[in-house]
PyMOL Python script that loads the backbone (N, CA, C, O; Angstrom):
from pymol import cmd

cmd.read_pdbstr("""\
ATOM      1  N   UNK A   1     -19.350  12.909  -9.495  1.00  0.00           N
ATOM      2  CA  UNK A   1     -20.624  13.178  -8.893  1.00  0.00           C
ATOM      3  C   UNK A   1     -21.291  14.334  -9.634  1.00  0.00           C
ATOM      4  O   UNK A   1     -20.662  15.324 -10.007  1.00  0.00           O
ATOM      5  N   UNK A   2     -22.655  14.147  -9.834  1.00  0.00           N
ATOM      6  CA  UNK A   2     -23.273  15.288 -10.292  1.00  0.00           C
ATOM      7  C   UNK A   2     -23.508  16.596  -9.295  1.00  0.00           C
ATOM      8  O   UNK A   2     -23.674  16.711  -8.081  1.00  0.00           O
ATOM      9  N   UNK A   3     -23.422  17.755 -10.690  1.00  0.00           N
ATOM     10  CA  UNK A   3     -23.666  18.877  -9.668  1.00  0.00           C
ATOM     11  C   UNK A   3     -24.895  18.965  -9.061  1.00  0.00           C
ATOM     12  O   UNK A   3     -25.818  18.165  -9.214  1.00  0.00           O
ATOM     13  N   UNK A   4     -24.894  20.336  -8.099  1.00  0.00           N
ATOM     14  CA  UNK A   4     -26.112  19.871  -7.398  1.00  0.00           C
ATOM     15  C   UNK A   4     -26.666  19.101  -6.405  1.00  0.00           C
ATOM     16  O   UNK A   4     -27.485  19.529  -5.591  1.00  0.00           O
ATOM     17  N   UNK A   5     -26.085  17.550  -6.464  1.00  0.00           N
ATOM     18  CA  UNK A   5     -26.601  16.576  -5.398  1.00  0.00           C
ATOM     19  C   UNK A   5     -25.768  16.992  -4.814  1.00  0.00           C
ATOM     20  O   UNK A   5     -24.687  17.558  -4.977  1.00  0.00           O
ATOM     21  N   UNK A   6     -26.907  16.361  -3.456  1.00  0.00           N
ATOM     22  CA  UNK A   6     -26.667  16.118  -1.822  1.00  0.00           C
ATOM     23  C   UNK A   6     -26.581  14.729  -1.297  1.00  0.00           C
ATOM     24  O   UNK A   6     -26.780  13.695  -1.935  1.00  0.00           O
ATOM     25  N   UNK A   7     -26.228  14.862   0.062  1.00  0.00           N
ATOM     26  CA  UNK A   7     -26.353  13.460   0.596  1.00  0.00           C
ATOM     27  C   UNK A   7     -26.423  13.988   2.186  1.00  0.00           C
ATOM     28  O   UNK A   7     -25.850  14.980   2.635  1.00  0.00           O
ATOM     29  N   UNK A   8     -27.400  12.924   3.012  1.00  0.00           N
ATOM     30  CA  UNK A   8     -27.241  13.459   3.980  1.00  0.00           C
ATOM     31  C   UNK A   8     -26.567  12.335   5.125  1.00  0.00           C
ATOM     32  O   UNK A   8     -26.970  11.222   5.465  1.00  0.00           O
ATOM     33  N   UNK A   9     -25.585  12.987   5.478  1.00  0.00           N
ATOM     34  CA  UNK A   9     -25.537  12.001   6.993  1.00  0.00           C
ATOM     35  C   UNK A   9     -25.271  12.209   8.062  1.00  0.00           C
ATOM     36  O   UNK A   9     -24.822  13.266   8.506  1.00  0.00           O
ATOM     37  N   UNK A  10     -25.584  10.906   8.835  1.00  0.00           N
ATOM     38  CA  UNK A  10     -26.123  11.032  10.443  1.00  0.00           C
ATOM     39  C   UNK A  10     -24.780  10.159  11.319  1.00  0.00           C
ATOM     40  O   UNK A  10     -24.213   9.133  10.944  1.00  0.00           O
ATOM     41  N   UNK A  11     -24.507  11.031  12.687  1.00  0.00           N
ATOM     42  CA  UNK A  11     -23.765  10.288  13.320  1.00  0.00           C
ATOM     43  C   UNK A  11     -24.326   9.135  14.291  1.00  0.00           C
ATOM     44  O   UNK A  11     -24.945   9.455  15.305  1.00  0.00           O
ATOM     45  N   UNK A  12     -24.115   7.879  13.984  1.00  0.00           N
ATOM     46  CA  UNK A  12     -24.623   6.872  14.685  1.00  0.00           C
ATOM     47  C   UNK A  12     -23.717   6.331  15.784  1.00  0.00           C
ATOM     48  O   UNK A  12     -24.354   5.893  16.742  1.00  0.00           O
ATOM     49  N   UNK A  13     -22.235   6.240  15.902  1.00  0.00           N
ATOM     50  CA  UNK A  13     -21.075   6.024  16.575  1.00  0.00           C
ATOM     51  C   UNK A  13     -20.563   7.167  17.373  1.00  0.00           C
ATOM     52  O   UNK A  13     -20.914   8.321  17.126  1.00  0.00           O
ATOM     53  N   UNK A  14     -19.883   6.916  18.158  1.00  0.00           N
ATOM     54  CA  UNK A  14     -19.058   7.232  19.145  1.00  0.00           C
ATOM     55  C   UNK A  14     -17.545   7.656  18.884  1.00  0.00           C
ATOM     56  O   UNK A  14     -16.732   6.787  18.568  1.00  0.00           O
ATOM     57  N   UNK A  15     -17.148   9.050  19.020  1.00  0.00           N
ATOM     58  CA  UNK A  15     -15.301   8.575  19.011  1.00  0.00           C
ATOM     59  C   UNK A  15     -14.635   8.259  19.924  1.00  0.00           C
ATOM     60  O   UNK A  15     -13.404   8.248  19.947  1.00  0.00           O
ATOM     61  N   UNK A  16     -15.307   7.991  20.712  1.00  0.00           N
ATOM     62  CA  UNK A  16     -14.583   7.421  22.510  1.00  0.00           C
ATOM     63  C   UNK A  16     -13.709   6.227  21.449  1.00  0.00           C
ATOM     64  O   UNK A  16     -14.296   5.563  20.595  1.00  0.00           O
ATOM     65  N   UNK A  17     -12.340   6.147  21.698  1.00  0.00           N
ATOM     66  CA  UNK A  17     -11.809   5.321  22.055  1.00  0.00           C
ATOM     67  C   UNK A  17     -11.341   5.018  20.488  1.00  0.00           C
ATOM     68  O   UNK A  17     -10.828   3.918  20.282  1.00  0.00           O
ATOM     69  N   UNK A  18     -11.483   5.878  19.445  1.00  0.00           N
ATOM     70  CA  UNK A  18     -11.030   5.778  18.129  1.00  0.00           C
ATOM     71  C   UNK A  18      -9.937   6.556  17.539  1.00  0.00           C
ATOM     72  O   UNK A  18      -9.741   7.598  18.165  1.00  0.00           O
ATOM     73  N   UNK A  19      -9.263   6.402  16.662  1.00  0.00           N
ATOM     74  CA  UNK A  19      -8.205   7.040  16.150  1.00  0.00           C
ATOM     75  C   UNK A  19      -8.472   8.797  16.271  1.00  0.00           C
ATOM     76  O   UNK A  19      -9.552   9.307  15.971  1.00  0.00           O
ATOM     77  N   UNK A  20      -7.369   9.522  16.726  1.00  0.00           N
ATOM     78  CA  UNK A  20      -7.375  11.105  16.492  1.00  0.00           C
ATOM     79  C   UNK A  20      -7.780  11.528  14.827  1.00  0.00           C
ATOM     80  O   UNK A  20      -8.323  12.617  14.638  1.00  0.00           O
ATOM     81  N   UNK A  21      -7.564  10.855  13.959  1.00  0.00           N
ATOM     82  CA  UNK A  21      -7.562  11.287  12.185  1.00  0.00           C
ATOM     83  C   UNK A  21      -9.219  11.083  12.312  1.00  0.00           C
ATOM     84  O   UNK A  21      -9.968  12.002  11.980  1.00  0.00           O
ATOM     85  N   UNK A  22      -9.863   9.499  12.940  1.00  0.00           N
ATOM     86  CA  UNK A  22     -11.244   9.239  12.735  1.00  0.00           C
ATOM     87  C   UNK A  22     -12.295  10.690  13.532  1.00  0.00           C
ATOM     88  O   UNK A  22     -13.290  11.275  13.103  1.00  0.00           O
ATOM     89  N   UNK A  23     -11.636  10.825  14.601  1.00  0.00           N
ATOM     90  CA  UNK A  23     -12.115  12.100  15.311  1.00  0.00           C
ATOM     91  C   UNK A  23     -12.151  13.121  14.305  1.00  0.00           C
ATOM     92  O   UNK A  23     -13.220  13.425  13.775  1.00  0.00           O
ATOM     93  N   UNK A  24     -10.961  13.731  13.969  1.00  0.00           N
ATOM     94  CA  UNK A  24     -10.796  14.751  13.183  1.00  0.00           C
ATOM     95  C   UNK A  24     -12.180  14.711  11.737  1.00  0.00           C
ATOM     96  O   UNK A  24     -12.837  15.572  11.151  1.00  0.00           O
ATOM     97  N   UNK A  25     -12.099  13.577  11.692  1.00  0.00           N
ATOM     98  CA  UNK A  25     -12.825  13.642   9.917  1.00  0.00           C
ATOM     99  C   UNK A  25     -14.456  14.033  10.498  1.00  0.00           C
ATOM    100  O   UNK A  25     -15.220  14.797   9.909  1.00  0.00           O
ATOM    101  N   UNK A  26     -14.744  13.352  11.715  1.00  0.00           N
ATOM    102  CA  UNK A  26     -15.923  13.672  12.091  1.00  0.00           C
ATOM    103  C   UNK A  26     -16.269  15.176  11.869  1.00  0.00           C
ATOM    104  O   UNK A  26     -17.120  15.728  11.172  1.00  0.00           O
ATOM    105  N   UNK A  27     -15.257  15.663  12.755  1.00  0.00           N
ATOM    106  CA  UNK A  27     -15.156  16.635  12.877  1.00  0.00           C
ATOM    107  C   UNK A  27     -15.509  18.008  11.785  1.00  0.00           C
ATOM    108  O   UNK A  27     -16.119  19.073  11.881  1.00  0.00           O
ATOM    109  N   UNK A  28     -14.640  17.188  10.597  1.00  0.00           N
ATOM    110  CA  UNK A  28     -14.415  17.827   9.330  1.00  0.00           C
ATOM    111  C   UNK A  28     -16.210  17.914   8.905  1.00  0.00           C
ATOM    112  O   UNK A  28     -17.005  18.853   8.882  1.00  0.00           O
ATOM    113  N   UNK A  29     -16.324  16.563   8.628  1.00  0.00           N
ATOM    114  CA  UNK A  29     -17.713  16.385   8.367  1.00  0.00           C
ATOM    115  C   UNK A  29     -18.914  17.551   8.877  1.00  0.00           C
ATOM    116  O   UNK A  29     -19.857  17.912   8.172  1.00  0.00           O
ATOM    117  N   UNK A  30     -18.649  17.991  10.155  1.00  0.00           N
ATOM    118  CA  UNK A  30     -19.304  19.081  10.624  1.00  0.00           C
ATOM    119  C   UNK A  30     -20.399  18.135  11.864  1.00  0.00           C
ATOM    120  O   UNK A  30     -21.436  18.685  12.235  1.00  0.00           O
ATOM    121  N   UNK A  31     -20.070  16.872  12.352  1.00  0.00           N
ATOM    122  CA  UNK A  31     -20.731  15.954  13.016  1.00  0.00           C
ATOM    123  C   UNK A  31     -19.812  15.977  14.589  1.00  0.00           C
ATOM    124  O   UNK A  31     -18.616  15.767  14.793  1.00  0.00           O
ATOM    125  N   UNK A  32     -20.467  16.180  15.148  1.00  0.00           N
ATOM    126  CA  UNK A  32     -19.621  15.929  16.932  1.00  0.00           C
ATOM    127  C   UNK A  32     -20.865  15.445  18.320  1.00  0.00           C
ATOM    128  O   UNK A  32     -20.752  15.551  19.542  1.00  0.00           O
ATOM    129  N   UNK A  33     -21.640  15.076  17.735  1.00  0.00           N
ATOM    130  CA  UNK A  33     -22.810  14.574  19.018  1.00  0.00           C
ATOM    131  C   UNK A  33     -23.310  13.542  18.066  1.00  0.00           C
ATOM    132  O   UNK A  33     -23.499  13.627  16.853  1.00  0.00           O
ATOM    133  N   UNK A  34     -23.517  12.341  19.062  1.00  0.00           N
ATOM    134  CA  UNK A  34     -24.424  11.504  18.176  1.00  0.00           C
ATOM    135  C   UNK A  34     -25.923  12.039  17.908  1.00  0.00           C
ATOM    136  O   UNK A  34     -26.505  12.917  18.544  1.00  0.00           O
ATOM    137  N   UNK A  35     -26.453  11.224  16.703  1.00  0.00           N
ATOM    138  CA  UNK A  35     -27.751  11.369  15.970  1.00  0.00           C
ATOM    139  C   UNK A  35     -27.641  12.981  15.107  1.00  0.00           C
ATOM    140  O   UNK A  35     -28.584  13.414  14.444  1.00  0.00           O
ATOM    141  N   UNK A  36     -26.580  13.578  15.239  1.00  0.00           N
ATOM    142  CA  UNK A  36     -26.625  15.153  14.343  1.00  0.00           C
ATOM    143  C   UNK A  36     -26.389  14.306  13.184  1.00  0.00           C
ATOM    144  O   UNK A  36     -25.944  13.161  13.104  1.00  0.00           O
ATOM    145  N   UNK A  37     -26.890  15.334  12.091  1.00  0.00           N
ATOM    146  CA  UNK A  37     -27.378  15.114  11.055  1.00  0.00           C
ATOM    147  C   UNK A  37     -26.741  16.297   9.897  1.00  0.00           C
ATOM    148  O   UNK A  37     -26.919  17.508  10.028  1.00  0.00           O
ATOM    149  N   UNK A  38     -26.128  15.789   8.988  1.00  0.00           N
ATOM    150  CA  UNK A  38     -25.818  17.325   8.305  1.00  0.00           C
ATOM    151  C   UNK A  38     -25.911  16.835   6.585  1.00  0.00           C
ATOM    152  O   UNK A  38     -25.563  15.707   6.235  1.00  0.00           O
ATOM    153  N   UNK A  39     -26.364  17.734   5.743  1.00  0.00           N
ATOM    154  CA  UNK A  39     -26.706  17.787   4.188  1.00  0.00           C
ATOM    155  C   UNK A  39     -25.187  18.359   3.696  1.00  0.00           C
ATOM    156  O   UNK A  39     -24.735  19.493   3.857  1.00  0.00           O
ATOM    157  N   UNK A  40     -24.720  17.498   3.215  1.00  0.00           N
ATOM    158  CA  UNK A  40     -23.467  17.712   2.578  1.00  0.00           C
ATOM    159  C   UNK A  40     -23.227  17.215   0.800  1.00  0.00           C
ATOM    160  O   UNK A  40     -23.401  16.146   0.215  1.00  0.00           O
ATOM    161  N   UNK A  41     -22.738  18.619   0.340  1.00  0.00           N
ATOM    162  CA  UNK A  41     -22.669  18.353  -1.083  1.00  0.00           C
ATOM    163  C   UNK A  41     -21.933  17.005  -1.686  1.00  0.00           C
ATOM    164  O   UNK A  41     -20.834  16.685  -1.234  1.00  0.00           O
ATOM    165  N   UNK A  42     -22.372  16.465  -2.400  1.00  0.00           N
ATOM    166  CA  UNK A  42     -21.834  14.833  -3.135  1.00  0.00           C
ATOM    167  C   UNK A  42     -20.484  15.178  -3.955  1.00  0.00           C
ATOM    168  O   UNK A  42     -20.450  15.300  -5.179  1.00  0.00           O
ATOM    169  N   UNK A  43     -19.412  15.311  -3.115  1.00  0.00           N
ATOM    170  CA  UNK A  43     -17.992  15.370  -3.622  1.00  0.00           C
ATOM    171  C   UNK A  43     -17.038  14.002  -3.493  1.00  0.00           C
ATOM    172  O   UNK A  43     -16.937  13.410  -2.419  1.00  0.00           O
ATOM    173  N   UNK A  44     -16.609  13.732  -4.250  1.00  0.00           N
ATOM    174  CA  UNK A  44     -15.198  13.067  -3.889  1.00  0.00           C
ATOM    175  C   UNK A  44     -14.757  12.974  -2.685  1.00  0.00           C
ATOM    176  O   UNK A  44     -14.918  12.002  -1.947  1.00  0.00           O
ATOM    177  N   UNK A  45     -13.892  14.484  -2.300  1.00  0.00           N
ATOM    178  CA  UNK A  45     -13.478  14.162  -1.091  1.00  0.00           C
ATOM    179  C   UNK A  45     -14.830  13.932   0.021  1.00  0.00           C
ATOM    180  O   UNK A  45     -14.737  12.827   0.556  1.00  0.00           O
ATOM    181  N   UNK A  46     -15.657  14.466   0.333  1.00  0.00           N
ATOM    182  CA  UNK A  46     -16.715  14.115   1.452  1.00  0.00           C
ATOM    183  C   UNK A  46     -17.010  12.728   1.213  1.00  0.00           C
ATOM    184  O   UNK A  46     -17.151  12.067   2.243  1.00  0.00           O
ATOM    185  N   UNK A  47     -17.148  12.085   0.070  1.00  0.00           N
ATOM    186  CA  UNK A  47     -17.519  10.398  -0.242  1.00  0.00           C
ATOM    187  C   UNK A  47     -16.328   9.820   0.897  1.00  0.00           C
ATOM    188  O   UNK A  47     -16.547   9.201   1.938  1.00  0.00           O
ATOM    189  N   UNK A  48     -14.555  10.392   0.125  1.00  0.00           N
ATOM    190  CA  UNK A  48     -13.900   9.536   1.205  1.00  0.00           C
ATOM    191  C   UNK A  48     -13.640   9.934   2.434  1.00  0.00           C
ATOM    192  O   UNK A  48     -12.716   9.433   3.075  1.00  0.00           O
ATOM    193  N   UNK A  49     -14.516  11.003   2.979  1.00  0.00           N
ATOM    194  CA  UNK A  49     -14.320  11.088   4.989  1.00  0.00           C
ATOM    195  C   UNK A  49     -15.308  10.378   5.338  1.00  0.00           C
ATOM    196  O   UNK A  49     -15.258   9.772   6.408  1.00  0.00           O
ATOM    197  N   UNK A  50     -16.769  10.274   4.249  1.00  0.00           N
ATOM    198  CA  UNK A  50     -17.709   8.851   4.545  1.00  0.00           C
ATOM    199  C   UNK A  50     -16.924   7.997   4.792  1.00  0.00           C
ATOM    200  O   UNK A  50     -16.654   7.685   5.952  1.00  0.00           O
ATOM    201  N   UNK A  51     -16.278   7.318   3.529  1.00  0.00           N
ATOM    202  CA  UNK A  51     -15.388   5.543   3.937  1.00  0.00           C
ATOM    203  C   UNK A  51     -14.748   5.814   5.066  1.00  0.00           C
ATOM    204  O   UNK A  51     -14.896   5.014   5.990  1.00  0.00           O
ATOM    205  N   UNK A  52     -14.013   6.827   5.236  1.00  0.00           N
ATOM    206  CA  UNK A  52     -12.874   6.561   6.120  1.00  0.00           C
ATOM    207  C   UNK A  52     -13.636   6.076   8.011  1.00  0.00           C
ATOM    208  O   UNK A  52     -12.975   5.383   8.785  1.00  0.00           O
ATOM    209  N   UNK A  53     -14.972   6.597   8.354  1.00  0.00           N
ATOM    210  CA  UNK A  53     -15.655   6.867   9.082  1.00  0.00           C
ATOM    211  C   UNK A  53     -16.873   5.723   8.830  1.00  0.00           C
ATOM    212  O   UNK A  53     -17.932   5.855   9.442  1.00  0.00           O
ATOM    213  N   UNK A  54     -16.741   4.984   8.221  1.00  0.00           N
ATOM    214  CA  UNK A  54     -18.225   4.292   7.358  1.00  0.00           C
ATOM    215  C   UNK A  54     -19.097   3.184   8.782  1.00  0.00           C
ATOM    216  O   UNK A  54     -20.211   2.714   9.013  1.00  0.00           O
ATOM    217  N   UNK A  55     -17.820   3.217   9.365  1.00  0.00           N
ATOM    218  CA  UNK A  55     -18.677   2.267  10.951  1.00  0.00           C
ATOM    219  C   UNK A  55     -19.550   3.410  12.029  1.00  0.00           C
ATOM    220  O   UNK A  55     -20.285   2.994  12.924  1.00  0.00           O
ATOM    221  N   UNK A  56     -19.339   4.772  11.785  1.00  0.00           N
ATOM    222  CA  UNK A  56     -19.652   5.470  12.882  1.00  0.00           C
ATOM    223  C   UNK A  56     -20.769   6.575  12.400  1.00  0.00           C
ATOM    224  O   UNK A  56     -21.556   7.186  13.123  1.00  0.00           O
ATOM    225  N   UNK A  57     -20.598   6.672  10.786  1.00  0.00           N
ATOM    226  CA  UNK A  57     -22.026   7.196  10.477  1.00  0.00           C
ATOM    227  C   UNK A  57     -22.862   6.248   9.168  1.00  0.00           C
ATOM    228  O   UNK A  57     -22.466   5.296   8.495  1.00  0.00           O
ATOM    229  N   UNK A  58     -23.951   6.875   9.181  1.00  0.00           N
ATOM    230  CA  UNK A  58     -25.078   6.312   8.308  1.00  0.00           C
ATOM    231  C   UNK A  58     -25.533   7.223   7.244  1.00  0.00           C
ATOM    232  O   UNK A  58     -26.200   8.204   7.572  1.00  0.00           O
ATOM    233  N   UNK A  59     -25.292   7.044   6.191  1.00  0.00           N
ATOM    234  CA  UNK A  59     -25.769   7.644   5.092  1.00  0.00           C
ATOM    235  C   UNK A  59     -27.151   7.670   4.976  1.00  0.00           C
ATOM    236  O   UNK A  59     -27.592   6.526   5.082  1.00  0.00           O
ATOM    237  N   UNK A  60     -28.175   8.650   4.772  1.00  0.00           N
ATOM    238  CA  UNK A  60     -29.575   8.167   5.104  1.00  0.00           C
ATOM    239  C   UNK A  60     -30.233   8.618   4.044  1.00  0.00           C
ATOM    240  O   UNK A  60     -31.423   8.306   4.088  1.00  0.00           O
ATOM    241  N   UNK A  61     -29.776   9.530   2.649  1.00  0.00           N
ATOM    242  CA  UNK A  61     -30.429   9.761   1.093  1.00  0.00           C
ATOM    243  C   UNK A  61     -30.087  10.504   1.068  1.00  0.00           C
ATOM    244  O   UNK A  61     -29.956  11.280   2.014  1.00  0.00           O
ATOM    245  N   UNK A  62     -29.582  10.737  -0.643  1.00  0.00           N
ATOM    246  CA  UNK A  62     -28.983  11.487  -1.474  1.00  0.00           C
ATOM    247  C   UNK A  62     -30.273  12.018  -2.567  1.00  0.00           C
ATOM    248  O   UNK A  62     -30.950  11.154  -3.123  1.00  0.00           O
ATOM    249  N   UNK A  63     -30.503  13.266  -2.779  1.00  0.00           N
ATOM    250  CA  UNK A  63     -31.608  14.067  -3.602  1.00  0.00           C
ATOM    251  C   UNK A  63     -30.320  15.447  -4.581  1.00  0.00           C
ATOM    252  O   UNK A  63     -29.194  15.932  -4.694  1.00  0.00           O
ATOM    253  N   UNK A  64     -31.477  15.407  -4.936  1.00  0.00           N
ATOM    254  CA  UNK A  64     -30.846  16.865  -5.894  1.00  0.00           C
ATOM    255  C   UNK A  64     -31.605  18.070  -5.634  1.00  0.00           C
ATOM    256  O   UNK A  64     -32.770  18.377  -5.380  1.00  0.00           O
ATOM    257  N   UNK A  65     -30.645  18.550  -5.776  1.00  0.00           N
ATOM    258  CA  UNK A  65     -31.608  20.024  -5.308  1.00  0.00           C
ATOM    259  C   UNK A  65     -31.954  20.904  -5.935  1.00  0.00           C
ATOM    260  O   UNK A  65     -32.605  21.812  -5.419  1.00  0.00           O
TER     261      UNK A  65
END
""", "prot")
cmd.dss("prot")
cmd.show_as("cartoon", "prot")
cmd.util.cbc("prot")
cmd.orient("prot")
């Protein structure tokens, strides 16, 4: 990933009733209420707490800053 970029995403899902690790990553992510929204740097690891989570949030654009 290039330096610099961002990406932003939004919690659209629920953890009622999902794995403790899927909770946790939310978590990690810095996301715990639906519709919050957070600008997170375009890393590797943040790409895979996206996948791991990919049903419960929405990626909504990536810019450079």
């Amino acid at each position: 990933m290039a330096d610099g970029k961002t990406i932003k995403i939004t919690q659209t899902g629920s953890p009622i009733g999902r794995t403790e690790d899927q909770r946790a990553t939310l978590v990690g992510l810095g996301l715990n209420k639906l519709h919050r929204s957070r600008v997170l740097e375009d890393t590797p690891s943040v790409r895979g707490m996206i996948n791991k989570v990919r049903h419960l949030v929405r990626v909504d654009e990536e810019s450079a800053r």
